[in-house]
C-alpha positions in Angstrom: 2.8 -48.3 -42.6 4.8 -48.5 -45.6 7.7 -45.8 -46.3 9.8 -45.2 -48.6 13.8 -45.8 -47.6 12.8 -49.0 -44.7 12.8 -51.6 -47.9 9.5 -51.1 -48.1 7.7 -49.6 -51.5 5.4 -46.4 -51.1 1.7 -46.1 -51.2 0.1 -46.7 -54.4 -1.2 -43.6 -54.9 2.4 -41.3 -54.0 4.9 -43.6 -56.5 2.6 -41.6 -59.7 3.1 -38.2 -58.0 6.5 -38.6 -56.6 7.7 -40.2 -60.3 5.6 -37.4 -62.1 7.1 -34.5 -60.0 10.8 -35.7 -60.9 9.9 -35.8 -64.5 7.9 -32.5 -64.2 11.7 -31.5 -62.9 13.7 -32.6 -65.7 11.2 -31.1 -68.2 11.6 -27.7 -66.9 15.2 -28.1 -66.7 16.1 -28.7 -70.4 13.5 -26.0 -71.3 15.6 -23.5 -69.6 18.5 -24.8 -70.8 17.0 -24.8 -74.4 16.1 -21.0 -73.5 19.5 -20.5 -72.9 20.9 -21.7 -75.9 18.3 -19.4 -77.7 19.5 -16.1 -75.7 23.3 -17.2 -76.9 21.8 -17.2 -80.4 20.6 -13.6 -79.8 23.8 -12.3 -77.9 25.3 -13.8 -80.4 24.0 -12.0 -83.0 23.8 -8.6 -81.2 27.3 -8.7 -80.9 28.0 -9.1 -84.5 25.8 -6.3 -85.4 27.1 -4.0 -82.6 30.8 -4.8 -83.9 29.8 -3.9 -87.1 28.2 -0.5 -86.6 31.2 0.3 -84.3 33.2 -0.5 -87.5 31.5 1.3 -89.9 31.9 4.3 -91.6 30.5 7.6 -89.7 26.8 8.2 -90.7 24.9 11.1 -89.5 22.8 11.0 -86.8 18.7 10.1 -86.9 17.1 14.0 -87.6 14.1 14.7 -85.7 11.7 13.3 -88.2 12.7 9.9 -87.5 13.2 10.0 -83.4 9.5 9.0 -82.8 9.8 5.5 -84.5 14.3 5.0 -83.7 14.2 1.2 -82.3 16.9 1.4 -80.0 18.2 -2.0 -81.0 19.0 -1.0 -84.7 20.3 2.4 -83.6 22.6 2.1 -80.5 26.4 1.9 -80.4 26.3 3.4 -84.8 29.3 5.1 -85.6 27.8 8.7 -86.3 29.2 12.5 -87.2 27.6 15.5 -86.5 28.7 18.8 -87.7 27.7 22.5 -86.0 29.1 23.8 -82.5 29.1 23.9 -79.5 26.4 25.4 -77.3 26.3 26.7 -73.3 26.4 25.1 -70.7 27.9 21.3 -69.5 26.6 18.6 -66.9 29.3 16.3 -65.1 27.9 13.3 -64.6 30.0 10.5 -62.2 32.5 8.2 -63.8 34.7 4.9 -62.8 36.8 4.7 -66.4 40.2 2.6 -66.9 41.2 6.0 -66.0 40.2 6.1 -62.3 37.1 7.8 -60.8 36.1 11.2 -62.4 33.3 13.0 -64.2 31.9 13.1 -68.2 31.5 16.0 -69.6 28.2 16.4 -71.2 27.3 19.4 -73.5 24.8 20.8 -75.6 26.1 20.6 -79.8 23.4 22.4 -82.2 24.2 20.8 -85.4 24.3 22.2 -89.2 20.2 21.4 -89.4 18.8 22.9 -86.0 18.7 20.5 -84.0 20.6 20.0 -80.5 22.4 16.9 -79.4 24.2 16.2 -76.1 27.3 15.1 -76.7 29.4 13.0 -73.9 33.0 15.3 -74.7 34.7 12.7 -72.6 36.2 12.3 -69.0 38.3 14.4 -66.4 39.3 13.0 -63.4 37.7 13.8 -59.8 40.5 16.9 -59.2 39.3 18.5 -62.4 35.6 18.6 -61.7 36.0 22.9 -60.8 38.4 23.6 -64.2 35.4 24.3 -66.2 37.1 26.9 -68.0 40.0 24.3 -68.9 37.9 22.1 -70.7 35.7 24.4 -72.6 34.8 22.9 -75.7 35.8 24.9 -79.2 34.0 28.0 -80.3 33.1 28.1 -84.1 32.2 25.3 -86.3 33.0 21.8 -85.1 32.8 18.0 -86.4 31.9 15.0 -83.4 32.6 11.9 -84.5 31.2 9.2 -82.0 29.3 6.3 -81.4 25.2 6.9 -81.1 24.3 5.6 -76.9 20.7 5.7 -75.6 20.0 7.9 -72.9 20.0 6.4 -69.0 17.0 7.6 -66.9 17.0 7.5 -63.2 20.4 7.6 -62.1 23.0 4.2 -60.8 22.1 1.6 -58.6 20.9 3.1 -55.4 21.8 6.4 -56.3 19.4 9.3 -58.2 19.9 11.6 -60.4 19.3 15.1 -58.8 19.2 17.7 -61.2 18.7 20.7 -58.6 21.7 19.8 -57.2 24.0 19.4 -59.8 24.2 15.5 -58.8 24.0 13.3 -61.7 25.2 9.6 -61.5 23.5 8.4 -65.1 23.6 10.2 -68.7 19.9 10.8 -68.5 19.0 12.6 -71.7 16.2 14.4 -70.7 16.8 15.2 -67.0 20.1 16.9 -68.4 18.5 19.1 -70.8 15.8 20.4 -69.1 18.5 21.2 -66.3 20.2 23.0 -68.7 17.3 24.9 -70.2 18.0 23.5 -73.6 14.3 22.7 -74.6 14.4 19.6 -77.1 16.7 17.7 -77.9 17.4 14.3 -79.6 16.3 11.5 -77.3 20.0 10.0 -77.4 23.6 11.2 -77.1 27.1 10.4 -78.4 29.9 9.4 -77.4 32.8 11.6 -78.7 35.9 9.4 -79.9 39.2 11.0 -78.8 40.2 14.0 -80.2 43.5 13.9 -82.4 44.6 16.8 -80.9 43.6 17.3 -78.2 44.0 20.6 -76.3 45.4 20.4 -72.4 42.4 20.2 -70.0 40.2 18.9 -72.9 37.7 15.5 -71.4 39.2 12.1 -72.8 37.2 11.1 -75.2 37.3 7.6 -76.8 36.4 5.5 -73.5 33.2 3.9 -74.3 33.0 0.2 -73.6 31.4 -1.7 -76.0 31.0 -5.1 -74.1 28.5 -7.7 -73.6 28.1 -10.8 -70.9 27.6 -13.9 -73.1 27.2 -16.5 -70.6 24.2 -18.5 -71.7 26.7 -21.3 -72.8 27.7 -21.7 -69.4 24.0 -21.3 -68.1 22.5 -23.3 -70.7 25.1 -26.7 -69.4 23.8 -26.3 -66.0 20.5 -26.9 -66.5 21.0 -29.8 -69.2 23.4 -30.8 -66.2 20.7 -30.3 -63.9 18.2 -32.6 -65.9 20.6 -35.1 -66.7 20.9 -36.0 -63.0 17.6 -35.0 -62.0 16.9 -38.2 -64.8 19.0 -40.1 -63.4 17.7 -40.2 -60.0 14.4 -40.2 -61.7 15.4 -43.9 -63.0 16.8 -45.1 -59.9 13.9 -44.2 -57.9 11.4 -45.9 -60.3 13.3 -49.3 -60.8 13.8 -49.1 -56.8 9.9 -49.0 -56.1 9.3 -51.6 -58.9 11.4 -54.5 -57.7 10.0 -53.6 -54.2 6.6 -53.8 -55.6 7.5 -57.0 -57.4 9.6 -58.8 -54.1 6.7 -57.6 -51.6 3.4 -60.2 -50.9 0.3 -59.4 -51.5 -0.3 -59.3 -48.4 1.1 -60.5 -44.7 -0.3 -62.9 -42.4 0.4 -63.1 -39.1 -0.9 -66.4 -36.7 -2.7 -65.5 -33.8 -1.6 -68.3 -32.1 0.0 -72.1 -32.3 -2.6 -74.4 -33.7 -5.1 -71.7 -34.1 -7.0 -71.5 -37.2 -7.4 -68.2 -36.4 -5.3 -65.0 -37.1 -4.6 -61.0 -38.1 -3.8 -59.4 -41.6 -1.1 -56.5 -40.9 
């Protein structure tokens, strides 16, 4: 029987579907890798437009007319100002900042038009999570300056929200208001920057991270790498079972015996 790796070529019908699988192989590789160089494109791109809202000058926020249709990839991270005060109530919600472990402080701000916005007033640290009255935010008229966020439904990673409790581990928009009996409210949040004077026990504001992972490069040369030796081996295996086919008889024959005239094809 004929096998590949003993010097001997493979059946005729296995070299087409052994050669086409490799090639099948390579083809998917460099479409990935194509793929990937598209994503970089986008990142790219979503980077220079994030950088530039961030930038910007504050705007104010989307009104309720125009939350139905907000894309959130034209709206997110836009430097935004809202004016009004303050309302009740606040929602901690757990934090790991370049300040250590702690809490933001999320709280209702009805602006000058009538409409309510939660506003992320900053962080305090784990020890402060029981100084509510410390970090109670400005009676009277007040102006937020911050950078629009989308909200976070569910909760972290293996960890739920749980609003009867009083245990939230995401900024989940809606969960918080309706916790806090606030009725509607705009179906994002902002980010206060910091304050420029800030009062002792007032949240750090300031701390959002405006970040993205861009390693489609990096992804993108693995698979060309990927397809470049797949190809290679590809090539070695097909000039291998040609010269075998071409060195190999058509076909062996044994004697049966000496002086026979007789023998057995193998």
């Amino acid at each position: 029987m004929r096998r590949a790796g003993d010097g001997q070529a493979l059946r005729p019908g296995l070299f087409p579907i052994f050669s086409g699988l490799m090639l099948l192989g390579v083809a998917i590789f460099v479409t990935l890798g194509v793929w990937q160089l598209e994503r970089r494109v986008w990142k790219l791109d979503l980077i220079a437009r994030v950088d530039g809202r961030v930038a910007a000058a504050p705007v104010p926020v989307p009104p309720p007319s125009a939350w139905p249709t907000l894309e959130p990839a034209d709206v997110e991270y836009r430097h935004v100002r809202l004016r009004g005060r303050f309302g009740e109530g606040e929602a901690l919600v757990k934090a790991v900042t370049a300040l250590g472990p702690g809490w933001w402080v999320m709280a209702p701000f009805v602006t000058d038009d009538g409409f309510t916005v939660l506003v992320d007033r900053g962080f305090v640290p784990s020890e402060a999570r029981d100084e509510a009255a410390a970090r109670r935010p400005p009676s009277g008229d007040a102006t937020v300056t911050g950078l629009l966020r989308l909200t976070e439904p569910g909760g972290a990673f293996l960890r739920s929200n749980d609003a009867a409790a009083g245990r939230w581990y995401s900024r989940d928009v809606g969960a918080i208001a309706a916790a806090l009996g606030l009725g509607r409210v705009a179906p994002f949040f902002v980010d206060a920057e910091a304050a420029p004077d800030p009062r002792p026990g007032d949240p750090v504001g300031g701390l959002t991270v405006v970040a993205f992972r861009n390693s489609h490069l990096t992804y993108a040369l693995t698979w060309f790498g990927l397809a470049l030796g797949l190809l290679a081996a590809t090539v070695v295996f097909i000039r291998h079972e040609l010269r075998l086919r071409r060195a190999a008889p058509a076909a062996a024959f044994v004697g049966d015996g000496a002086g026979e005239g007789t023998g057995r094809w193998m």
